[in-house]
VEXDREN-2710 file (C-alpha; in Angstrom, 1 decimal):
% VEXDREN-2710
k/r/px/py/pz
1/UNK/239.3/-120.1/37.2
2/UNK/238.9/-116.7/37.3
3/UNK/242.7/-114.2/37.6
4/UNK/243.1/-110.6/38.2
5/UNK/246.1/-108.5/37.2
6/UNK/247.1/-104.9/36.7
7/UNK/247.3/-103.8/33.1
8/UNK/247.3/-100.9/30.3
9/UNK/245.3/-101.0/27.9
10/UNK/247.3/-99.2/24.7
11/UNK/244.1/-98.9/22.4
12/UNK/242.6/-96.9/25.0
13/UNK/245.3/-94.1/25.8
14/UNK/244.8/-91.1/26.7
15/UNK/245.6/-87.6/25.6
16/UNK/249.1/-86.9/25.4
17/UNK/250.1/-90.7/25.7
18/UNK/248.9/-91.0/29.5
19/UNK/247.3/-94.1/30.6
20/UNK/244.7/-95.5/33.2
21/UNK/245.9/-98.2/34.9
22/UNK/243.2/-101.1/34.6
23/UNK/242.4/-104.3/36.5
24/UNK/241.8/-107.0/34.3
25/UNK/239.4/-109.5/35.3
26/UNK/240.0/-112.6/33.0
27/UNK/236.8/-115.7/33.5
28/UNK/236.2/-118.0/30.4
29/UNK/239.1/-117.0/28.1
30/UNK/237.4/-113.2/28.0
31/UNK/239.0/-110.2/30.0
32/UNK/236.7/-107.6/31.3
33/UNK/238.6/-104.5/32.5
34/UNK/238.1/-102.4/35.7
35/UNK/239.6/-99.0/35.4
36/UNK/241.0/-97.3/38.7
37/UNK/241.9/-93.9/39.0
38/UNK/245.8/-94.1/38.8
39/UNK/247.0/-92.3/35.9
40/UNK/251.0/-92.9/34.4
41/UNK/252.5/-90.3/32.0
42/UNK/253.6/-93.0/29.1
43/UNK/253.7/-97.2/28.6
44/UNK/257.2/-96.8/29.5
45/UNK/256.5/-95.8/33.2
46/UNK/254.5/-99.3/33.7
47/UNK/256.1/-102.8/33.0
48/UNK/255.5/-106.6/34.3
49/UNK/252.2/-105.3/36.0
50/UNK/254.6/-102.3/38.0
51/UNK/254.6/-98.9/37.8
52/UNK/258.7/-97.9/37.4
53/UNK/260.6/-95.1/36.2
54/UNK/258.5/-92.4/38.9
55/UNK/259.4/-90.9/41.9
56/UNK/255.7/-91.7/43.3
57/UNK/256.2/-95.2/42.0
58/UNK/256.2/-96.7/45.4
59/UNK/253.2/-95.1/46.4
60/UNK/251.4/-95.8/43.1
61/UNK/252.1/-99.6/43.3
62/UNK/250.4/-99.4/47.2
63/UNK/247.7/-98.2/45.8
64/UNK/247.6/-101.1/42.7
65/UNK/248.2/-103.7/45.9
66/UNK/245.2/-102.7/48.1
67/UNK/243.0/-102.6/45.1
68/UNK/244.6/-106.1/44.1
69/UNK/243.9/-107.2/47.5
70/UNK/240.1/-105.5/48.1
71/UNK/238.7/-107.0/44.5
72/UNK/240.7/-110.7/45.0
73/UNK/238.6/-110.9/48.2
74/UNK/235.5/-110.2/46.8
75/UNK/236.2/-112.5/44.3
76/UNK/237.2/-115.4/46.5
77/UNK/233.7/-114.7/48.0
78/UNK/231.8/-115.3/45.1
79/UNK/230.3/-118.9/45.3
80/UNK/230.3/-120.6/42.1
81/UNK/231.8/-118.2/39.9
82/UNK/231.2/-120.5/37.3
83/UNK/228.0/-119.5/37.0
84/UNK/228.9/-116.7/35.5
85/UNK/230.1/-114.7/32.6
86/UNK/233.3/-113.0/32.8
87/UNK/231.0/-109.3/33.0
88/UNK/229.3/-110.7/35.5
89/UNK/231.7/-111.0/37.6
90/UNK/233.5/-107.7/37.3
91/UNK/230.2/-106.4/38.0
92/UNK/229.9/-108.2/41.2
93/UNK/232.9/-107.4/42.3
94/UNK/232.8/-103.5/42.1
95/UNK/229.5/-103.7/43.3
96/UNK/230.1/-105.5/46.5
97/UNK/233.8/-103.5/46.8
98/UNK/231.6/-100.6/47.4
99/UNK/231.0/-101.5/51.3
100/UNK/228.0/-103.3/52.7
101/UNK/226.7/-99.8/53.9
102/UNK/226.4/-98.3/50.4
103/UNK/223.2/-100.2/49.9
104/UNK/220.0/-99.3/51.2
105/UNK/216.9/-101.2/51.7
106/UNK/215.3/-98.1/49.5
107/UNK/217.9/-98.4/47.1
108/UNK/217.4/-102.1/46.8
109/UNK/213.2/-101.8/46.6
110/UNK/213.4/-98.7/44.2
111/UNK/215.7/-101.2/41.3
112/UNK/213.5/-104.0/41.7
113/UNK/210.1/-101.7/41.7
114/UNK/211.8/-100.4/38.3
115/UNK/212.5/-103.7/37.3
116/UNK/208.5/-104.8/37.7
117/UNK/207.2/-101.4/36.4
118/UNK/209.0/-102.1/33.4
119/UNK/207.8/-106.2/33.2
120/UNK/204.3/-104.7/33.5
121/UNK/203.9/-105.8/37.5
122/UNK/202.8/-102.5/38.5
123/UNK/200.1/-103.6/41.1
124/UNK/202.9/-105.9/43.0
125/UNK/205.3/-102.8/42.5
126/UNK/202.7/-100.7/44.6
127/UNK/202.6/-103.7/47.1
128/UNK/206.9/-103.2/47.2
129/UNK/206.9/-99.3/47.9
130/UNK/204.1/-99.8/50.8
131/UNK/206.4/-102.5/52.7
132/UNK/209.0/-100.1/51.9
133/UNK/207.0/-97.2/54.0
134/UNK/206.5/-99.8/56.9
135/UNK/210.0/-100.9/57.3
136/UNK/211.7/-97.1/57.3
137/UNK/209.2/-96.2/59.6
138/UNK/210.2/-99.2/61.7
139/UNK/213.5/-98.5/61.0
140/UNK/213.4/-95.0/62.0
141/UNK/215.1/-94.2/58.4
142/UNK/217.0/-95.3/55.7
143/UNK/218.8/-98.9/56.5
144/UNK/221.6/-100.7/55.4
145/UNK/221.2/-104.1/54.0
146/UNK/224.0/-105.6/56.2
147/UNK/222.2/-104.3/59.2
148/UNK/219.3/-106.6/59.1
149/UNK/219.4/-109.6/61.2
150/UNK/217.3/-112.3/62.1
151/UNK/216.5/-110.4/65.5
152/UNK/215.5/-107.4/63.5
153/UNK/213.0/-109.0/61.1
154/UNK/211.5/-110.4/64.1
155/UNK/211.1/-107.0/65.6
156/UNK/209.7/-106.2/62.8
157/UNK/207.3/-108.3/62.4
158/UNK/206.1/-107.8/66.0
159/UNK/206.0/-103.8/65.1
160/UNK/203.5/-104.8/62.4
161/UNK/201.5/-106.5/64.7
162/UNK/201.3/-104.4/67.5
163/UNK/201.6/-101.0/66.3
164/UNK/200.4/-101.2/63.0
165/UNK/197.7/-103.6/64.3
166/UNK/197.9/-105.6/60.8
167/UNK/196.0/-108.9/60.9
168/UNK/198.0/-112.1/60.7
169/UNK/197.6/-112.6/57.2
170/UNK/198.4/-108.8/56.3
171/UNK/201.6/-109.4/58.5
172/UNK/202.3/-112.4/56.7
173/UNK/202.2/-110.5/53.4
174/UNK/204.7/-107.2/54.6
175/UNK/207.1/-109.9/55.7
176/UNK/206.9/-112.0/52.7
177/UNK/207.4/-108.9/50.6
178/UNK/210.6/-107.7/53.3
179/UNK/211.9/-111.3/52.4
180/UNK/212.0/-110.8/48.3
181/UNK/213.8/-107.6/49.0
182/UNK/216.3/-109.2/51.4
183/UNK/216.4/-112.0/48.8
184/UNK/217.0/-109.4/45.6
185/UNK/219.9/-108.1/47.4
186/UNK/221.7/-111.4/48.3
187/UNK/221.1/-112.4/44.6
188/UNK/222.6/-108.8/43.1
189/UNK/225.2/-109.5/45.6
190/UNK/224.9/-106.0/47.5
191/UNK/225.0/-107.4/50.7
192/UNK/226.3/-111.0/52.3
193/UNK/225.1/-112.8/55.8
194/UNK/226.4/-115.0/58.0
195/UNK/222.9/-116.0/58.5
196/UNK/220.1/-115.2/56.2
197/UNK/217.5/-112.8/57.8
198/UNK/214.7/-114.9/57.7
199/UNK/216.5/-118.2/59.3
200/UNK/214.3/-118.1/62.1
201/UNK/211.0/-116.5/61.1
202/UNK/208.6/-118.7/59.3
203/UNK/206.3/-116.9/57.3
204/UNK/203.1/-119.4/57.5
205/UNK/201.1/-119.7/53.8
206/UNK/198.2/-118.0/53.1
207/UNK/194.8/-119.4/53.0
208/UNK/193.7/-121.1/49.6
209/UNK/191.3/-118.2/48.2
210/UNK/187.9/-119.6/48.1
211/UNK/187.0/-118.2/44.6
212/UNK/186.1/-121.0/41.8
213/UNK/182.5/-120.9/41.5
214/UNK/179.8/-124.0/40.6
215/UNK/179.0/-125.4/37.2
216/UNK/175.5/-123.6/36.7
217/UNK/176.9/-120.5/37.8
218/UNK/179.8/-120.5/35.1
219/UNK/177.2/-121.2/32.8
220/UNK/175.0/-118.5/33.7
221/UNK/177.9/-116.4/33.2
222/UNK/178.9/-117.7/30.1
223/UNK/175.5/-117.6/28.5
224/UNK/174.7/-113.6/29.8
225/UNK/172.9/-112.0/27.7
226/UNK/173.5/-108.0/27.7
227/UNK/173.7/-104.7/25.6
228/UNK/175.3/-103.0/28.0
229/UNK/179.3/-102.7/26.5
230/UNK/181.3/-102.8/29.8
231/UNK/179.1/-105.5/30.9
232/UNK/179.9/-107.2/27.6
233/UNK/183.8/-106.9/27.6
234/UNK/183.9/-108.2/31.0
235/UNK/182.0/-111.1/30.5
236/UNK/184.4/-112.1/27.6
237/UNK/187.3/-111.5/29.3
238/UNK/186.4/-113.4/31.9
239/UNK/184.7/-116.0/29.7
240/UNK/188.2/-116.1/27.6
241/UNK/190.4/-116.4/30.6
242/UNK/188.5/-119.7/31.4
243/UNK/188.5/-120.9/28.4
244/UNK/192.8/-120.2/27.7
245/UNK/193.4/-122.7/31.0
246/UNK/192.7/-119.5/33.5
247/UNK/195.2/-116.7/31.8
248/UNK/195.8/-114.1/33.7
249/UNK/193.9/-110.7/32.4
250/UNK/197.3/-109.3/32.1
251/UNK/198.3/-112.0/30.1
252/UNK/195.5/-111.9/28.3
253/UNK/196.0/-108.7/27.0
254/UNK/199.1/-108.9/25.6
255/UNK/198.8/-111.8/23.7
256/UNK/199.5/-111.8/19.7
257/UNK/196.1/-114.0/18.6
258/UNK/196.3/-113.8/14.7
259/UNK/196.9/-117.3/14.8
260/UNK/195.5/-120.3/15.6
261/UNK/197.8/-121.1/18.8
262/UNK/198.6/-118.6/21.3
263/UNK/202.2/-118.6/23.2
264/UNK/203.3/-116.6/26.6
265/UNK/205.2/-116.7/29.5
266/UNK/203.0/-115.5/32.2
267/UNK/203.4/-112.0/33.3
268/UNK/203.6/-113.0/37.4
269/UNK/206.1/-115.3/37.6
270/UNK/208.7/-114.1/35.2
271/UNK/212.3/-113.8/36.7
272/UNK/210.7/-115.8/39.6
273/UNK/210.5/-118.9/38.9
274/UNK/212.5/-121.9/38.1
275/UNK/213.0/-122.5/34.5
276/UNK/211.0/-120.7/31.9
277/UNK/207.4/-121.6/31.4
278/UNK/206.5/-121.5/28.0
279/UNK/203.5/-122.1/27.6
280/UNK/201.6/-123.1/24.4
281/UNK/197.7/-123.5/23.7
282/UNK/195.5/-124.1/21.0
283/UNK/193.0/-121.6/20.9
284/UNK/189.6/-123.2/21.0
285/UNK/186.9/-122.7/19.0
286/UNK/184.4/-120.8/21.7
287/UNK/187.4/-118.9/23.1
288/UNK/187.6/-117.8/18.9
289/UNK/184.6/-116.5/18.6
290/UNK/185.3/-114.0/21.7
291/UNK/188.9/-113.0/20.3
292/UNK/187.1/-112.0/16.5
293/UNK/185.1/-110.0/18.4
294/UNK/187.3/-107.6/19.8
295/UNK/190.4/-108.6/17.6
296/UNK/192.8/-105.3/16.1
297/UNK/195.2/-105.6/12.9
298/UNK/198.1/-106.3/15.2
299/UNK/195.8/-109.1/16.9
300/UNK/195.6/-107.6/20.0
301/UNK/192.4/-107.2/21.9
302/UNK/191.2/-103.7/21.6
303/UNK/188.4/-102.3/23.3
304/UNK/188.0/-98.8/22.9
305/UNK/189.1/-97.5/26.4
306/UNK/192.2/-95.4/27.1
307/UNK/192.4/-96.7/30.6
308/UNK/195.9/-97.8/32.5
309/UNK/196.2/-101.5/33.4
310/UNK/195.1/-100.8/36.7
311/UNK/192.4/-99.1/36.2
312/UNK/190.9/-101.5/33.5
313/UNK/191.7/-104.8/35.6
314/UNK/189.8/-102.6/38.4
315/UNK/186.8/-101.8/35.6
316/UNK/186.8/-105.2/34.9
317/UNK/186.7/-107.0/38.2
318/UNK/184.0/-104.3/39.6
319/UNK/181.8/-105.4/36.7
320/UNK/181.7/-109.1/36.9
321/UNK/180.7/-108.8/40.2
322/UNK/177.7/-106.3/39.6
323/UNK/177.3/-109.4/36.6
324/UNK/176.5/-112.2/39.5
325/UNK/174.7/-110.4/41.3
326/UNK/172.3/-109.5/38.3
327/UNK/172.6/-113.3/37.8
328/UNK/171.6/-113.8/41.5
329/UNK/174.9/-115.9/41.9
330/UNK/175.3/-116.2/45.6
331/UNK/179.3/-117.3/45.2
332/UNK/181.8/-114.8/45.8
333/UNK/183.1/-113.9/41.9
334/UNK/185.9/-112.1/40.9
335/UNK/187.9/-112.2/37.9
336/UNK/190.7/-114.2/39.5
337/UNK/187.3/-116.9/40.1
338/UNK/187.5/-117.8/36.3
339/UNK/191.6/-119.0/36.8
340/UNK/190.6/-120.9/40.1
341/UNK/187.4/-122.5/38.5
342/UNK/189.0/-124.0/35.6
343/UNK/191.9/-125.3/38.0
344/UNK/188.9/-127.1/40.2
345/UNK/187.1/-128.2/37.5
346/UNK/190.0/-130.0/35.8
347/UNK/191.1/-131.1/38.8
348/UNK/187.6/-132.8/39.6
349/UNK/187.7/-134.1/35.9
350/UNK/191.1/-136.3/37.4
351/UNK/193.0/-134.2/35.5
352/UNK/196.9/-134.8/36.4
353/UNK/198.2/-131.2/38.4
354/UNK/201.6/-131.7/36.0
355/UNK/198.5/-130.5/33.2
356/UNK/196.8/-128.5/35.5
357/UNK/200.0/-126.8/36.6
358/UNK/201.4/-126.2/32.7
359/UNK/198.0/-124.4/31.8
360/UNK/197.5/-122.2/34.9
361/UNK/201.9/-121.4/34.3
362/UNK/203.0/-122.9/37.3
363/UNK/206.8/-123.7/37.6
364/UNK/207.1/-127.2/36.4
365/UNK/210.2/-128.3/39.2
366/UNK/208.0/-127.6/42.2
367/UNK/206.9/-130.6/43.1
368/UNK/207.5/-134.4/42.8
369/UNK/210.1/-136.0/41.5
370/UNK/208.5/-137.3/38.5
371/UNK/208.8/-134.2/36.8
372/UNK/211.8/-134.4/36.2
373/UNK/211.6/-137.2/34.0
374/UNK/208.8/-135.9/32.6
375/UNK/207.3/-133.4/29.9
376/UNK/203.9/-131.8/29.5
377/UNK/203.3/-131.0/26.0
378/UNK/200.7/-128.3/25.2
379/UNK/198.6/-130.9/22.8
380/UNK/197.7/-132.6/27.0
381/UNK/196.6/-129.1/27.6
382/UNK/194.9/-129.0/24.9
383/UNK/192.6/-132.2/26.0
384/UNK/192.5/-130.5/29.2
385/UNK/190.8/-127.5/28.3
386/UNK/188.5/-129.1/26.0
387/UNK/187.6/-131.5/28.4
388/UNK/186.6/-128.9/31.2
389/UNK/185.1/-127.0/28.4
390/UNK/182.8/-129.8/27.1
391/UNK/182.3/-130.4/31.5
392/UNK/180.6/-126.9/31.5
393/UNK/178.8/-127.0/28.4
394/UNK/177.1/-130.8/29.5
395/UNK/178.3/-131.8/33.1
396/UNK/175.4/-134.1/33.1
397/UNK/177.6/-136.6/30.9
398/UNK/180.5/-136.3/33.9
399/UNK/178.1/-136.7/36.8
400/UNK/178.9/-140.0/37.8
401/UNK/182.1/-139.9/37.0
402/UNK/183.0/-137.1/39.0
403/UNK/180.8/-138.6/41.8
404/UNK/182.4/-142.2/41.5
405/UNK/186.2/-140.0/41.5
406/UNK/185.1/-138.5/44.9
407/UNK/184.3/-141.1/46.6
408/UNK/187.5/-143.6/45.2
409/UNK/189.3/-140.3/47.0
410/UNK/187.1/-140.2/50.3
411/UNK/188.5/-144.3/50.6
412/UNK/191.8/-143.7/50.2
413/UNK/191.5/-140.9/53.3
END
């Protein structure tokens, strides 16, 4: 259990002798220390957590007692303190002793945007700042946390409709970005509702992106023949993402792949999600043949441009879709369509979404029970990705199959 007491702390005196007067938070047999501005001449002006031997003494120990009184509250308001480590604790409590008004929904957007520019997340950081725009200019201003209610997001949400004439699925998106603010703040502790914000809107899901593409048009992509160098990066990238279990190009990038086994934690849902998804591949061997290609000493993948992230996802994604149309591929194809193919493809192949879910880096707790009694182990996803692989490269050996799998699940409808 967490105490609090006034204290000096000798090793840290001050010029001449003088001391601060501290608060010492003490959680897990360590003692953090929060100073205060109360200042005593010598150690023999404070004694059994009083200041004596002053004629302001009185006053000065007032002072100690409302501080005493402010941080034991905010303490006694932290759920579980458990959960955390004595510094974690101190900092919670100064933080949310500064007043609920202190903090902003700028200031709030502007540490998390930091937080994803420095994670890499710059495109979703972008997406952050722009709700940001909508919701001052709702708000007429700057807000404070602790003013928004469940009647205000509402509000809100009918000013993006009807004044900012967003569609439904663009409103959808502002208000699930409004939420992961709201939800940042609770989390930092800046701010603390009787009701959460969001109790009573329902922000509906967005439509499944209709971007996997058919076997014969994967293959035509795969087997492109070009001299043309950004058509040739873009094809392997996109080539590589499929055959890596649909990485991310992000991901991609950053990977180490001198060795024979790649490992990451994907980009997107770091900090986000529950647990931390490792996960762990075998590279296979037409994914190596891509990767020696373009390969540098520190086993990055290097290709000679000096773009920003952005820019080059942009580059990228602009040329595989000039690619299928030169391929006269009527599908919509973008770069995300190489992820969302291999997903449907191993899916079709009755592959088990525990497998499916470990490749693509899905949390692992999100669904059924069973996984909690359960572990996927990257040699699955290995068989996973070799079976889709081998699918591509001769799906006539899989028709049946896959045609005898569709129609076991049309009779169980």
């Amino acid at each position: 259990m967490a105490t609090l007491s006034p204290i000096i702390y000798k090793a840290k005196a001050l010029k001449g002798g003088r001391h601060k007067i501290r608060i010492a938070v003490r959680h897990k047999h360590v003692t953090a220390y929060i100073l205060t501005n109360i200042i005593i001449d010598s150690e023999t002006q404070f004694r059994n957590g009083q200041i004596v031997k002053r004629p302001d003494a009185a006053a000065l120990n007032k002072k100690i007692r409302a501080l005493m009184d402010l941080y034991q509250t905010k303490l006694d308001e932290i759920e579980h303190p458990e959960l955390y480590s004595c510094i974690q604790l101190k900092q919670i409590i100064i933080e949310s002793s500064m007043g609920k008004s202190s903090t902003t929904f700028v200031d709030v957007t502007n540490e998390y945007v930091e937080k994803l520019i420095k994670e890499g997340r710059t495109g979703y950081a972008k997406m952050l700042m722009h709700n940001c725009e909508n919701f001052t200019c709702f708000t007429k201003g700057n807000f404070p946390m602790s003013g928004i209610t469940p009647q205000l997001i509402e509000s809100y949400a009918e000013y993006l409709k009807s004044k900012k004439k967003l569609s439904k699925a663009s409103v959808n998106a502002m208000m699930a970005r409004t939420k992961v603010i709201v939800n940042y703040a609770l989390k930092s502790r800046w701010v603390k509702y009787d009701f959460h914000p969001f109790c009573s809107y329902k922000i509906t899901a967005s439509p499944i992106r209709e971007a996997d593409i058919s076997v014969s048009s994967m293959k035509k992509i795969i087997n492109f023949k070009t001299t043309e160098k950004r058509e040739i990066v873009a094809r392997d990238l996109f080539c590589l993402s499929f055959f890596l279990g649909g990485i991310n190009l992000i991901d991609l990038l950053n990977i180490d792949f001198r060795n024979d086994e790649i490992q990451y934690i994907r980009t997107k849902s770091k900090n986000t999600t529950t647990g931390t998804n490792i996960i762990r591949l075998s590279v296979p061997i037409q994914a190596k043949e891509i990767i020696n290609k373009w390969m540098d000493k520190k086993g990055k993948l290097s290709f000679g441009y000096n773009f920003t992230d952005a820019n080059f996802t942009q580059y990228v994604t602009r040329t595989i879709k000039k690619i299928a149309i030169k391929l006269g591929i009527q599908e919509k194809v973008i770069f995300y369509s190489a992820r969302k193919t291999f997903a449907q493809f191993a899916s079709d192949l009755g592959i088990p979404d525990t497998i499916i879910d470990y490749c693509l880096g899905h949390s692992m707790y999100s669904k059924g029970i069973i996984r909690y009694y359960t572990k996927v182990r990257h040699q699955q996803a290995d068989m996973a990705i070799r079976k889709v692989i081998d699918y591509v490269e001769h799906p006539e050996y899989y028709t049946d199959y896959i045609e005898l799998r569709k129609n076991i699940m049309m009779s169980m409808i």
